[in-house]
C-alpha positions as CSV (number, residue, x, y, z in Angstrom):
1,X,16.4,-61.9,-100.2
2,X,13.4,-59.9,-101.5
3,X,13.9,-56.4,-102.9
4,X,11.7,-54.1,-104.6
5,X,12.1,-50.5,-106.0
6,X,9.0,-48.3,-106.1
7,X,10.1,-46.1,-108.8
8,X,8.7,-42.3,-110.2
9,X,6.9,-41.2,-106.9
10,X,6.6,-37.8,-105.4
11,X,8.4,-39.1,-101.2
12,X,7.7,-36.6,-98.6
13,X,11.1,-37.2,-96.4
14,X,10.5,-35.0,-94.1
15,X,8.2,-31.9,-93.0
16,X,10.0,-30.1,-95.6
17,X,11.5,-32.5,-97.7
18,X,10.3,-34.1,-100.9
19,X,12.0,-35.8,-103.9
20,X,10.6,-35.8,-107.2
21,X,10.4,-39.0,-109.4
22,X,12.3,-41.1,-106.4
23,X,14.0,-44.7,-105.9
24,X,12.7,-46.1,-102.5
25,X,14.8,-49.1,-102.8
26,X,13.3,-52.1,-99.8
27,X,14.9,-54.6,-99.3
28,X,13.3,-57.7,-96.7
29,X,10.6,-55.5,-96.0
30,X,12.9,-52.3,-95.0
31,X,13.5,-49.3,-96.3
32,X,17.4,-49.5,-97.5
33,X,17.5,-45.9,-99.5
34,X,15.5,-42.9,-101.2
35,X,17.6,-41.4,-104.0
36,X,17.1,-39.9,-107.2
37,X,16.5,-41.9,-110.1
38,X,20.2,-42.1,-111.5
39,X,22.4,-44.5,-109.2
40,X,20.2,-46.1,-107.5
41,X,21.7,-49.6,-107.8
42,X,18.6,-51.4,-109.2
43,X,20.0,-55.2,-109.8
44,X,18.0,-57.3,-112.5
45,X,16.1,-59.3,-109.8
46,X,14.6,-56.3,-108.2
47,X,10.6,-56.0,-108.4
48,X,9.6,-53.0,-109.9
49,X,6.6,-50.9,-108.6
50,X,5.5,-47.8,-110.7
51,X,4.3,-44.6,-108.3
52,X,3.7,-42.5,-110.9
53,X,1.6,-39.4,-110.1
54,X,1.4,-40.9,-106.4
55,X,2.6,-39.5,-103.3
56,X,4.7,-42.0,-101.2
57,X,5.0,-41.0,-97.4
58,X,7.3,-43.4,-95.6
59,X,6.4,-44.2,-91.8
60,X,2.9,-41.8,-92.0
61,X,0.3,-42.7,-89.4
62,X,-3.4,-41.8,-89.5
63,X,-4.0,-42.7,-85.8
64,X,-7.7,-40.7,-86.2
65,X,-10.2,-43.9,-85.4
66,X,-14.1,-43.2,-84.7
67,X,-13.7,-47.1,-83.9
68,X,-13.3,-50.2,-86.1
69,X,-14.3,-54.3,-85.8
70,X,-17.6,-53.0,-85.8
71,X,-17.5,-50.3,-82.7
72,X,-18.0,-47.1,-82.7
73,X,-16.2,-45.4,-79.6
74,X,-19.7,-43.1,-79.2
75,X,-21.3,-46.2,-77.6
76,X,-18.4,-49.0,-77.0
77,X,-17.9,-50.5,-73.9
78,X,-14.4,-50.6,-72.2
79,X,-14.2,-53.9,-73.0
80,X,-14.9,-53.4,-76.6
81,X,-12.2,-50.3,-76.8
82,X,-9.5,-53.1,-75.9
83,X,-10.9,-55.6,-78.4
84,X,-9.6,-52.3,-80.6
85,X,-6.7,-51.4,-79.4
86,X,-5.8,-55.5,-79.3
87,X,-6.6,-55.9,-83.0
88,X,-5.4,-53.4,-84.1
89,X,-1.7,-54.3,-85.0
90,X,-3.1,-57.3,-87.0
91,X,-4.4,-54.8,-89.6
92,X,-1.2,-52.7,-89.6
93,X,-2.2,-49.6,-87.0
94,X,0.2,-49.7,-84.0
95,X,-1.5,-46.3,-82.2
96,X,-4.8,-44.6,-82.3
97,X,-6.7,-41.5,-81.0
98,X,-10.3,-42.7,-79.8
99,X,-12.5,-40.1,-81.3
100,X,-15.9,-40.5,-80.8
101,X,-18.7,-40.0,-83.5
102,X,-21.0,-36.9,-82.8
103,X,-23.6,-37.7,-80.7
104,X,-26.8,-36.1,-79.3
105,X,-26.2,-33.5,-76.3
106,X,-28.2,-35.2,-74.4
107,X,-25.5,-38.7,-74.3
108,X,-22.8,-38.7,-72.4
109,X,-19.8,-40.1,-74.2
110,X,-18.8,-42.3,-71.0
111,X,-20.8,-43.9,-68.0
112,X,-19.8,-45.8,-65.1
């Protein structure tokens, strides 16, 4: 069993929620409790991590891609969309919103 405690971060808990100098307490890589600093049942085995002046957002997703792997949607085949969307996970992103680079009026963005 594996915990860790990232301590003294600013954790957005919702849209409207935040908690100043927080206790994210994880245990086995998932998220057991945000609290406040006092009671937050750190044991002497925990791993500390020290957040200070960061902002921790639990769960955030930046799905806006202009590609990745070495693509650029502007000019990627279909085949190279789903080398993507395949490889993806194995970097941590589980979604993504193709956005294309700018391109010149004169290109369409797709072709058959």
């Amino acid at each position: 069993m594996i915990q860790i405690a990232v301590l003294n971060g600013k954790v957005i808990t919702s849209p409207a929620g935040l908690v100043d100098e927080a206790v994210i307490l994880i245990q086995d890589g998932a998220i057991l409790d945000v609290t406040a600093p006092h009671g937050s049942g750190i044991s002497a085995q925990t791993k500390m991590v020290d957040a200070q002046g960061m902002i921790i957002a639990p769960g955030y997703i930046d799905s806006h891609i202009h590609g990745s792997f070495g693509y650029d949607f502007s000019d990627a085949t279909v085949d190279q969309v789903g080398e993507i969307l395949e490889r993806l996970p194995s970097v941590g992103g589980d979604d993504c919103t193709c956005r294309p680079s700018a391109l010149p009026m004169n290109k369409p963005l797709y072709q058959h």
